[in-house]
GUGUPA-519045 format. One line per 10 residues: number of its first residue (from 0); their letters; for each residue x, y, z of N, C-alpha, C, O. Coordinates in pm, whole numbers, plus 32768, in hexadecimal, padded with zeros to 4 digits. Each point is the difference from the previous one (the first is absolute). Layout:
# GUGUPA-519045
NUM = a = X Y Z X Y Z X Y Z X Y Z  ...
***
This chain:
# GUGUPA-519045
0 = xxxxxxxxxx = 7F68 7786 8B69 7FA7 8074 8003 7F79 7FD9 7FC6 8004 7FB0 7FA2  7F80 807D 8088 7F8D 7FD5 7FE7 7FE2 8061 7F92 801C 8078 8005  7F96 7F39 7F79 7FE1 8029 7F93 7F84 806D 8009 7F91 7FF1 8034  80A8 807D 7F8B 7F3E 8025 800F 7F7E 7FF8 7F97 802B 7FF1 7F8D  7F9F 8011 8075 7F61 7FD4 7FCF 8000 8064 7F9D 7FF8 7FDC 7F8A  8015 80D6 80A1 7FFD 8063 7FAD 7F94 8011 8004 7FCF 8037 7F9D  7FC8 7F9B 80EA 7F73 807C 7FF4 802E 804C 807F 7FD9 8074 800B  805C 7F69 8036 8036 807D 8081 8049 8084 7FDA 7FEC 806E 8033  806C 7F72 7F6B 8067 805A 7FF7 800D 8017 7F70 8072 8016 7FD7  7F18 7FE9 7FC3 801D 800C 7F8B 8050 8049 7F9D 8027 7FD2 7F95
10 = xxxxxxxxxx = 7FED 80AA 809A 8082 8062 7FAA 8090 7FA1 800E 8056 7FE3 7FAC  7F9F 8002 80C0 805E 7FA2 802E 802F 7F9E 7FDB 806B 7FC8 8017  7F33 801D 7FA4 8011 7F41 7FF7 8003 8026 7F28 802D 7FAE 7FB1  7FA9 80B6 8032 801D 801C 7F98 8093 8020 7FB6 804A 7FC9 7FB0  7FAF 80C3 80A7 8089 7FFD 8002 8062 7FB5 7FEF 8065 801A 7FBE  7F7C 7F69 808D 8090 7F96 8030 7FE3 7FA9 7F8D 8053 7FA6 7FF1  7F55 805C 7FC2 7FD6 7F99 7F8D 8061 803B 7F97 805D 7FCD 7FC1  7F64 80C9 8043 8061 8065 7F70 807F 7FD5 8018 803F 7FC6 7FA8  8001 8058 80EE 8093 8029 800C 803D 7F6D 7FE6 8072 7FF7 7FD3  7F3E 7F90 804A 804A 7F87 7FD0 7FEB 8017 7F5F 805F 8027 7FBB
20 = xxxxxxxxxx = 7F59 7FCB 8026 7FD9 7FCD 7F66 8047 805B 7FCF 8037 7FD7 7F99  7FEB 80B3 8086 8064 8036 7FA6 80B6 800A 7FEF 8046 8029 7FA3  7FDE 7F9E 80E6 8078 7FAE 8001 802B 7F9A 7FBE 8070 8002 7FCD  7F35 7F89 8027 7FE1 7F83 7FAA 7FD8 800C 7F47 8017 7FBA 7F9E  7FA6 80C0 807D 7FFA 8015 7F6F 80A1 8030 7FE5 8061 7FC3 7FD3  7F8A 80C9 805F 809F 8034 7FE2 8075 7FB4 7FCF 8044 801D 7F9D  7FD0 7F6A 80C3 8047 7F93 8000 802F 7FBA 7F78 8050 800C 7FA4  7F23 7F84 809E 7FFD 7F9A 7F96 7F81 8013 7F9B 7FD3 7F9E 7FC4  8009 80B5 8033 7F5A 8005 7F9F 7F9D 7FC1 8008 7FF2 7FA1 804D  7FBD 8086 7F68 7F88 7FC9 8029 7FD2 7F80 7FFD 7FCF 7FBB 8058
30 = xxxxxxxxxx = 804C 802D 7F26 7FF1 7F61 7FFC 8054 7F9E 8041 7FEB 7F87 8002  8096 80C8 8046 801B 7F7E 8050 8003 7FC7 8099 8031 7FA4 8042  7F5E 80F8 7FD1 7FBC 8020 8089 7FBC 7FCF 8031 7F9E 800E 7FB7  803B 7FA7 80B2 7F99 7FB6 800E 7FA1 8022 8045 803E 7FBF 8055  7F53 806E 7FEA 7F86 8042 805E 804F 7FC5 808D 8008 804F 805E  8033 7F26 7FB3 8005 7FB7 8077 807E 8048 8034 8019 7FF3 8078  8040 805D 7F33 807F 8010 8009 7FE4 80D3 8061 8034 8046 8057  7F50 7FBE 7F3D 7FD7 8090 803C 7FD9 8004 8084 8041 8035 805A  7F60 7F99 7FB2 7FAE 7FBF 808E 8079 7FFD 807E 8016 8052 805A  8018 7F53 7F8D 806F 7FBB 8056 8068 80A1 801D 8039 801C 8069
40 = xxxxxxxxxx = 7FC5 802A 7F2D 808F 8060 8022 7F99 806B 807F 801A 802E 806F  7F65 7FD6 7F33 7FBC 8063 8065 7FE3 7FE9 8095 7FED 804F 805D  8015 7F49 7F9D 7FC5 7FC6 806F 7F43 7FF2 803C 7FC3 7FFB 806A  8023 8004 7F1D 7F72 7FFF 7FFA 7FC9 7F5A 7FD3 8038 7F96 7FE4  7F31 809D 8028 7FD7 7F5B 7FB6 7FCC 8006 7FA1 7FC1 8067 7FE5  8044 7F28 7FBD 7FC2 8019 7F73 7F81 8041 7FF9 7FEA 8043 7F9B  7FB0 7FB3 80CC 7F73 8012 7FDE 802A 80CA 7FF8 7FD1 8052 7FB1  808E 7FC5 80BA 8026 80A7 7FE5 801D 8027 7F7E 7FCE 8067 7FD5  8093 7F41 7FD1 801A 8049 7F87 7F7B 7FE4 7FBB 7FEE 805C 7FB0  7FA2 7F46 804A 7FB2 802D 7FCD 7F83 803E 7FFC 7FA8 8000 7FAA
50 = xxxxxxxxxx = 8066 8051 80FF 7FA4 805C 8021 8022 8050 7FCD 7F9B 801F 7FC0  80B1 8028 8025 8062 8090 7FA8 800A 7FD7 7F72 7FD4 804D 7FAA  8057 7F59 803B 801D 7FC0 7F7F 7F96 7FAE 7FB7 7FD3 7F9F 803B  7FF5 8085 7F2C 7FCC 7F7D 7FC3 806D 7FAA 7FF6 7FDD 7F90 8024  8099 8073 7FBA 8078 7FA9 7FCD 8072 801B 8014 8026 8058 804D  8025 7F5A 7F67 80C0 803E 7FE8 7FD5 808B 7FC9 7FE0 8069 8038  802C 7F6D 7F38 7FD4 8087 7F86 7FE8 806F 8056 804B 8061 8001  7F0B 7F8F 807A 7FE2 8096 801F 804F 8004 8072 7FA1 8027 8044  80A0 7FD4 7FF5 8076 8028 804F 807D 801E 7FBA 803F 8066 801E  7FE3 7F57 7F94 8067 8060 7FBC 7FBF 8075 7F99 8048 8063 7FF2
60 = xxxxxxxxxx = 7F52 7F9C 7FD3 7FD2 807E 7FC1 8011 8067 8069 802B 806B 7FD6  7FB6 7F8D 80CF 7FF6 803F 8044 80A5 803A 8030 8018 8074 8023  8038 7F36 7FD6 808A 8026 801C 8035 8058 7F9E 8036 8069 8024  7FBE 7F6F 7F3F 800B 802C 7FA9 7FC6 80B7 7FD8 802D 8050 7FAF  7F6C 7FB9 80AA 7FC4 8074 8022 805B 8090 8049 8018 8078 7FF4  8002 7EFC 8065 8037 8066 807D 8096 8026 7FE7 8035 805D 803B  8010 7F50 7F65 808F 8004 7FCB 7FFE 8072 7F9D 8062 804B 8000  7F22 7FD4 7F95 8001 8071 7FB6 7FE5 8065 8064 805F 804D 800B  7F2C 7FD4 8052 801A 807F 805B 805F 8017 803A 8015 8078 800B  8042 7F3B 802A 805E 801B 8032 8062 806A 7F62 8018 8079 7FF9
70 = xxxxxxxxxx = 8000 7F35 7FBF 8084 8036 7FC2 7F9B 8099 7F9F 8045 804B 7FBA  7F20 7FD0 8050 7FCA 8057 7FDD 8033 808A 807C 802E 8067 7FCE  7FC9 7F94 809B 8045 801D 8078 8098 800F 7FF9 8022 8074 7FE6  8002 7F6D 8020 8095 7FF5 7FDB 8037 804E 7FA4 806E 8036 8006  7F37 7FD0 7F98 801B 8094 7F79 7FDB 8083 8011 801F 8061 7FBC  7F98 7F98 80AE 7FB0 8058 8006 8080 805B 8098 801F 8075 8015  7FFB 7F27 8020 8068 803B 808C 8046 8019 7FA4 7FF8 8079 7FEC  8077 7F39 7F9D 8090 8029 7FFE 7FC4 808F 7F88 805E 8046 7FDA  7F3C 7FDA 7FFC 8018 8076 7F8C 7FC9 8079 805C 8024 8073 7FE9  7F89 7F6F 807B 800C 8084 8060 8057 800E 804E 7FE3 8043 8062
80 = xxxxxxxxxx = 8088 7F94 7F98 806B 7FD2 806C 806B 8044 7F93 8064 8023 803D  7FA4 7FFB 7F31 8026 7FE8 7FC5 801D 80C0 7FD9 805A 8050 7FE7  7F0E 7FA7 802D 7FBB 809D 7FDB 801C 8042 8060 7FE9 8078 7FF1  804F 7F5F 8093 8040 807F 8074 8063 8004 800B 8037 8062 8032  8018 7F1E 7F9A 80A5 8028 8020 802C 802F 7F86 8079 8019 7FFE  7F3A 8000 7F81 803F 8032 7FA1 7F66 8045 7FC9 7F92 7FD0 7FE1  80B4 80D2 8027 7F9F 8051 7FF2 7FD6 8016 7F71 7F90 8023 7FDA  80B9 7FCB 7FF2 7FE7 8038 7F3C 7FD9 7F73 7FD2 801C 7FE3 7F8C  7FB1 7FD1 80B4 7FC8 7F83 7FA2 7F4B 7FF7 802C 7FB4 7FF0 805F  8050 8026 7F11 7F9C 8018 7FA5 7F88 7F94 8007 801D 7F97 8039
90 = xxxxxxxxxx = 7F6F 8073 7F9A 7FC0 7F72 801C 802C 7F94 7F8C 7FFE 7F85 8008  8036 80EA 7F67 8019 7F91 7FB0 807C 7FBB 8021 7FFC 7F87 7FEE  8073 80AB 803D 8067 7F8F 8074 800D 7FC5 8052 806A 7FC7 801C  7EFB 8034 8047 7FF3 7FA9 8034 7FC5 7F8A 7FE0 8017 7F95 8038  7F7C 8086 7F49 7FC5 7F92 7FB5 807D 7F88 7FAA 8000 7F85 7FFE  8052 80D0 7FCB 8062 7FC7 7FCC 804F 7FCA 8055 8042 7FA3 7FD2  7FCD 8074 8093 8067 7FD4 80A5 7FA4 7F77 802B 802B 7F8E 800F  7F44 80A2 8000 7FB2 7F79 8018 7FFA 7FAF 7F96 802F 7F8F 800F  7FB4 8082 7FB1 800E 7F65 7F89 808C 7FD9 8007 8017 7F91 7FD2  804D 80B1 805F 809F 7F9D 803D 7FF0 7FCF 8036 800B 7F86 7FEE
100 = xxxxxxxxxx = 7FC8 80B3 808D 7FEB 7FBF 80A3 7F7F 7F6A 7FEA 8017 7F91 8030  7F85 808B 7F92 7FB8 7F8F 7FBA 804C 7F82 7FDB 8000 7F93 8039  8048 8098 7F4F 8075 7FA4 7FB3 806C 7FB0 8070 802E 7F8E 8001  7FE2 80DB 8054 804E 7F94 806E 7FD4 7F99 8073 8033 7FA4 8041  7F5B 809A 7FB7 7FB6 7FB0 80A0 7FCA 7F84 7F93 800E 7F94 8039  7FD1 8061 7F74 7FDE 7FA3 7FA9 807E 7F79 7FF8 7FDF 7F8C 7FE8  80A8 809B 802F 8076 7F9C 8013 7FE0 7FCC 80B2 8049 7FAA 8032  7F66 8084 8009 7FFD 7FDA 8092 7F8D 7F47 8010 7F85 8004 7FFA  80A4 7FB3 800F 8012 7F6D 7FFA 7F4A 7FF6 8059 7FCB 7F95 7FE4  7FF6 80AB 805F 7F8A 800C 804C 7F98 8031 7F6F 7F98 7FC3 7FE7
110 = xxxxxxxxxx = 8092 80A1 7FCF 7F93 802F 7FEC 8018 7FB6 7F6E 7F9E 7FD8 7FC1  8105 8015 8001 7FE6 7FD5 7F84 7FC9 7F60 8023 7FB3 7FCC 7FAF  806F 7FF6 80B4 7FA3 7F76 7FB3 7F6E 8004 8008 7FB9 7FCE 7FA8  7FFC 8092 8100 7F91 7FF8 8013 7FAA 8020 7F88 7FAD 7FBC 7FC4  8094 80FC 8021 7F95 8050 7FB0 801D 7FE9 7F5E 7FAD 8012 7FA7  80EF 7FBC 8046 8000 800E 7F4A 8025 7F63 7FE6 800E 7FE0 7F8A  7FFE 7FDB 80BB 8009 7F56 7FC3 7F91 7FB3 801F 7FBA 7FC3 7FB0  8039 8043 80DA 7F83 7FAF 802A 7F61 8032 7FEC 7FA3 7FB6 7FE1  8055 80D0 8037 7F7D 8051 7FDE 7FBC 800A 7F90 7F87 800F 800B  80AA 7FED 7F8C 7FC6 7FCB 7F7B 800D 7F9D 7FFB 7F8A 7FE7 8017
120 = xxxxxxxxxx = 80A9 7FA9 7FDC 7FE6 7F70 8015 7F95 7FC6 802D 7FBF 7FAF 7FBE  8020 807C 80CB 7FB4 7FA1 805F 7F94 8086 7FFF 7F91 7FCE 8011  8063 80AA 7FE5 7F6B 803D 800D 7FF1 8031 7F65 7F99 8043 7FFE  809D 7FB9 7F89 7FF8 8003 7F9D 800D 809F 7FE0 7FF7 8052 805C  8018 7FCC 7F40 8045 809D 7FE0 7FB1 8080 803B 8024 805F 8046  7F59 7F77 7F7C 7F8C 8024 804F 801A 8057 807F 7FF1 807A 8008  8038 7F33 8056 8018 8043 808A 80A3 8040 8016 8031 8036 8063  7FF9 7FB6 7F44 8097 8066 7FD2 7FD6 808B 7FD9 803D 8062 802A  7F6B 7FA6 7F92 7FEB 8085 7F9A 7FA2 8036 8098 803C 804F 8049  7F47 7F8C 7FDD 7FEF 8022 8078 802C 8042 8076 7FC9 805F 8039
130 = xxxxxxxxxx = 80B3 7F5A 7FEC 8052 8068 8055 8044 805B 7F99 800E 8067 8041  8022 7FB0 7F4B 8047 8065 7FC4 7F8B 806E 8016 8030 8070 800D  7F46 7F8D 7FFB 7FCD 804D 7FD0 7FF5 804A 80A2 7FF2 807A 800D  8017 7F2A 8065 7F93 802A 806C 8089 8044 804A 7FEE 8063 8047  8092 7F6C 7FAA 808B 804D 8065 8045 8078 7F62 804B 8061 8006  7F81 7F6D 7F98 8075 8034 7FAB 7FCD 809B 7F9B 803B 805C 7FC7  7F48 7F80 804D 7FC4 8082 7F8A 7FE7 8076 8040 800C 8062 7FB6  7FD5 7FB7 80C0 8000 8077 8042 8075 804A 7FEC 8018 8063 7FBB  8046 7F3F 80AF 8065 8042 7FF6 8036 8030 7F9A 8040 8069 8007  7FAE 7F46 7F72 804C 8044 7FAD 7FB5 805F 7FB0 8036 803B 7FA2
140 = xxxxxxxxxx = 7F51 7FD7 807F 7FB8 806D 7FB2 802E 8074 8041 8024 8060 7FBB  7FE0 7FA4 80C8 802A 806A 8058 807A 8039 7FD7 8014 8071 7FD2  8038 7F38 8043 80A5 802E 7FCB 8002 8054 7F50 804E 805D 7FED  7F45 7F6C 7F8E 8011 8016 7FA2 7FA5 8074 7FF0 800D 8040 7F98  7F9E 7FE4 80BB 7FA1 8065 8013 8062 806F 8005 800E 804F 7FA2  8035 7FB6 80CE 803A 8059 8036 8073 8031 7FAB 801B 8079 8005  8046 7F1D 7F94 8051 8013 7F9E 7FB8 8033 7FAC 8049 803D 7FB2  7F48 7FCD 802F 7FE3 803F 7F82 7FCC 80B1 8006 7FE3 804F 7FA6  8024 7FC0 80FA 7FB4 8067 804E 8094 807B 8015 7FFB 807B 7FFC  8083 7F26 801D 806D 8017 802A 8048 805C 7F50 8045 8065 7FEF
150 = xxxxxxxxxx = 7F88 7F49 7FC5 8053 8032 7F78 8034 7F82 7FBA 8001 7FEC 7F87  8031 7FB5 80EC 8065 7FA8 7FDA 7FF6 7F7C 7F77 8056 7FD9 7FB1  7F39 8007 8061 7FE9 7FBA 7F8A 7F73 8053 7FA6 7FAF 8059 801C  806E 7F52 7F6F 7F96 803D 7F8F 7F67 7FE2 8060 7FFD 7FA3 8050  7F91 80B2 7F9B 7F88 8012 8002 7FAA 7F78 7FA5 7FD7 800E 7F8C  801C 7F82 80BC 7FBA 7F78 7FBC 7FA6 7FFD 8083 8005 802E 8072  7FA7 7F84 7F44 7F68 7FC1 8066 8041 7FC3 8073 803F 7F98 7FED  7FB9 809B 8087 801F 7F9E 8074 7FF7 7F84 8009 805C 7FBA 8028  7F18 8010 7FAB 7FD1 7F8E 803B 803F 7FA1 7F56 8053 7FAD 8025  7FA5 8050 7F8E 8032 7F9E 7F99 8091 8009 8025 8026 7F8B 7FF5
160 = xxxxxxxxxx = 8034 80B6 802D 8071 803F 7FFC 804F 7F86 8091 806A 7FC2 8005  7F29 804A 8054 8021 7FC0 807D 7FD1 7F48 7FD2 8056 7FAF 8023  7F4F 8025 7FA9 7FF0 7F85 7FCF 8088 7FBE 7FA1 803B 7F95 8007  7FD1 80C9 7FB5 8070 7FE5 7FB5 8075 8002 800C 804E 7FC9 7FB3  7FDC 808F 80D5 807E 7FE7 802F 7FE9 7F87 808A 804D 7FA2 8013  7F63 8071 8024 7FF6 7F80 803A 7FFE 7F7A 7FD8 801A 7FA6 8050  7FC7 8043 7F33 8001 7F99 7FB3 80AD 7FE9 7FE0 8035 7F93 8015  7FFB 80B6 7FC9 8064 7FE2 7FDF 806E 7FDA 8068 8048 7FA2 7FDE  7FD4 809F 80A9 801C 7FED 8085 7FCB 7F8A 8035 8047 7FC1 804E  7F45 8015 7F95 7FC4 7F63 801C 8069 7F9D 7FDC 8043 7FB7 8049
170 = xxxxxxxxxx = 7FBD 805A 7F33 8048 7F95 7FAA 8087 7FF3 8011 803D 7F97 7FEB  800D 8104 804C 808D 7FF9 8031 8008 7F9B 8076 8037 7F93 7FEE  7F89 8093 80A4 7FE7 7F9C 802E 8007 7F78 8019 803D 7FC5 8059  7F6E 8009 7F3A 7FE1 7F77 7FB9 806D 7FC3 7FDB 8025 7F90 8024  8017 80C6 7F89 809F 7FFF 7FC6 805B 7FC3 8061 8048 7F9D 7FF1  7FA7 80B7 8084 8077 7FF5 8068 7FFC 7F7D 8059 8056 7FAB 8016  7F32 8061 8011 7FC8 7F8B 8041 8030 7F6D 7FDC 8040 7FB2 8048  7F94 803E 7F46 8038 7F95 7FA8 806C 7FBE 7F87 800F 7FA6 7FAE  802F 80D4 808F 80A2 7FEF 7FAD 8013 7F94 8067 7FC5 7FD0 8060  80E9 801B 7F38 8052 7FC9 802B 803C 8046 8073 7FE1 7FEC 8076
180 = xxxxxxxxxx = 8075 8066 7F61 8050 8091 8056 7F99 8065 8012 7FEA 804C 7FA2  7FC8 7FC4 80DD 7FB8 805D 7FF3 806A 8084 8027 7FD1 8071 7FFE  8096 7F81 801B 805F 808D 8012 8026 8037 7F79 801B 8078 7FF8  7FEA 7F2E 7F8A 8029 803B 7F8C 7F60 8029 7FDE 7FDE 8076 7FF6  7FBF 7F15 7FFA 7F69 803D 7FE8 7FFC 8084 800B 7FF0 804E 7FA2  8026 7FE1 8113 7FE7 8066 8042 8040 807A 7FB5 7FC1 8069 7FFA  8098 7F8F 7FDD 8092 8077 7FCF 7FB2 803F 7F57 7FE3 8072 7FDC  800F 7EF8 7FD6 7FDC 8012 7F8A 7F42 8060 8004 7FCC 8058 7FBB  8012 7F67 80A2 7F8C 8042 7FFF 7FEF 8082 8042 7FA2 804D 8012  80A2 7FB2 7FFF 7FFA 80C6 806B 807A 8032 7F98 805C 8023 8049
190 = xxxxxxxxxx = 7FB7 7FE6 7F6E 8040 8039 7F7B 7FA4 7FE8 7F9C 7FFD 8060 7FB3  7FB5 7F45 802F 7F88 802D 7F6D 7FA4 8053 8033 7FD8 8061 7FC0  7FFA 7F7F 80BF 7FA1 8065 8061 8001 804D 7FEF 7FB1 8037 7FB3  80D4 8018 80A7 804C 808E 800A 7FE0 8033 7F4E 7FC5 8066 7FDC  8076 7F33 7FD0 7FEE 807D 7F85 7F82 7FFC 7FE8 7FDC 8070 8026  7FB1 7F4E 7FAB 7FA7 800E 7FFE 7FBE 8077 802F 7FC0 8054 7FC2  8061 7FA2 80CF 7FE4 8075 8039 8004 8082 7FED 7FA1 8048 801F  80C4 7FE1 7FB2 8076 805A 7FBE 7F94 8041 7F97 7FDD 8076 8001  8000 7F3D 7FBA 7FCA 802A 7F7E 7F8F 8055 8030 7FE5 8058 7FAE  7FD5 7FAA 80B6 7F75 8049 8006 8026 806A 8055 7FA5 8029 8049
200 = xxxxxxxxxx = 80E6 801D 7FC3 803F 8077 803C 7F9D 8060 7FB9 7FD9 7FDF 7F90  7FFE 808D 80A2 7FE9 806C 7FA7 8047 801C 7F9A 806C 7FC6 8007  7F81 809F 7F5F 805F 802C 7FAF 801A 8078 800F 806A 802B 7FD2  7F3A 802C 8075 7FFA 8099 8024 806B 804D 8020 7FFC 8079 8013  8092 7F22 7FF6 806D 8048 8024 802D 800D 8082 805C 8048 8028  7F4B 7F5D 8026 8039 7FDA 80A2 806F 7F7A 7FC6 7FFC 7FAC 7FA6  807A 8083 80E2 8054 7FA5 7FD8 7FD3 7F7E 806F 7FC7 8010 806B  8063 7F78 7F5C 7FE0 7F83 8022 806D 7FEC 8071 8076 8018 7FE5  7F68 7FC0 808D 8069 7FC7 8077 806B 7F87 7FB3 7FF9 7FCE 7F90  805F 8021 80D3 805E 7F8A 7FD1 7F69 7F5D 8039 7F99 7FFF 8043
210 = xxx = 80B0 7F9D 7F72 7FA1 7F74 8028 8029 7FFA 80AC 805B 802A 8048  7F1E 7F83 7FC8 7FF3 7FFC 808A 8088 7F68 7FFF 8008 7FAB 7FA8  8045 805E 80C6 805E 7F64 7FFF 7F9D 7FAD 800C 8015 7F87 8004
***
């Protein structure tokens, strides 16, 4: 099959750069990836990956991108998905439901080596805290907005409130990523979570749901 150049068909020829390089990362990681190994899967020519690409690094920053929207997406389907088949859940149970659903996609072998082993490593933390801020702070301001609007948790500043639980969900993450057992990681950390969580219930005398599994 004849290679393409990637000025004819450029979404195209991009594309096929991402969809290799993120198989190969997925795989075997980054460092033991080679550009010739990307090239070759895409079926493109080198001068293509570096019409799209300054380098390795900015092609996987770029995969690394597209692996957090995705699973930003993904939270966002299963807690409205979540919110119609079960009518009495609240925004603060779905926030607490998503930081599970978080905790688990984090054991998924694509995103933990791309986004929590290899992504600080090779683009430095820097561009870790970056995506927490650009897929992760909305949403959760939204969700904690609405809990505090709802009754369900105590009345605190949104925005410190959302830094600080995101911070801490970062580091679970991190945790999981780079265990040994990320299935025990996973278990232990969605139980300090969960209580954590727990604690910023309202005191007003609303009763608290059972933990999300």
């Amino acid at each position: 099959m004849a290679r393409a150049g990637g000025s004819e068909h450029p979404a195209a020829t991009r594309q096929a750069l991402m969809a290799a390089a993120r198989l190969r990362f997925g795989t075997q990681g980054y460092a033991a990836t080679g550009t010739e190994e990307i090239v070759a899967d895409a079926q493109v020519t080198r001068g293509a990956l570096y019409h799209h690409f300054r380098d390795k690094a900015d092609l996987f920053g770029a995969v690394m991108e597209q692996v957090a929207l995705e699973v930003a997406e993904q939270l966002v389907t299963t807690e409205l998905k979540r919110a119609t088949d079960e009518s009495d859940t609240d925004a603060w149970e779905q926030l607490r439901a998503g930081f599970q659903s978080f905790l688990d996609i984090c054991t998924d072998s694509d995103f933990q080596r791309i986004v929590l082993v290899d992504g600080p490593a090779v683009l430095g933390h820097d561009a870790w805290d970056v995506l927490v801020e650009r897929y992760g702070y909305r949403l959760l301001a939204e969700w904690l907005t609405r809990a505090i609007e709802e009754g369900r948790i105590d009345p605190l500043p949104v925005m410190p409130l959302t830094r600080v639980l995101a911070a801490v969900l970062s580091e679970a993450s991190l945790l999981i990523g780079r265990a040994g057992d990320p299935a025990q990681a996973r278990r232990e950390a969605g139980e300090v979570l969960d209580r954590l969580l727990v604690g910023l219930e309202a005191k007003d005398g609303l009763v608290a749901k059972n933990a999300v599994p």
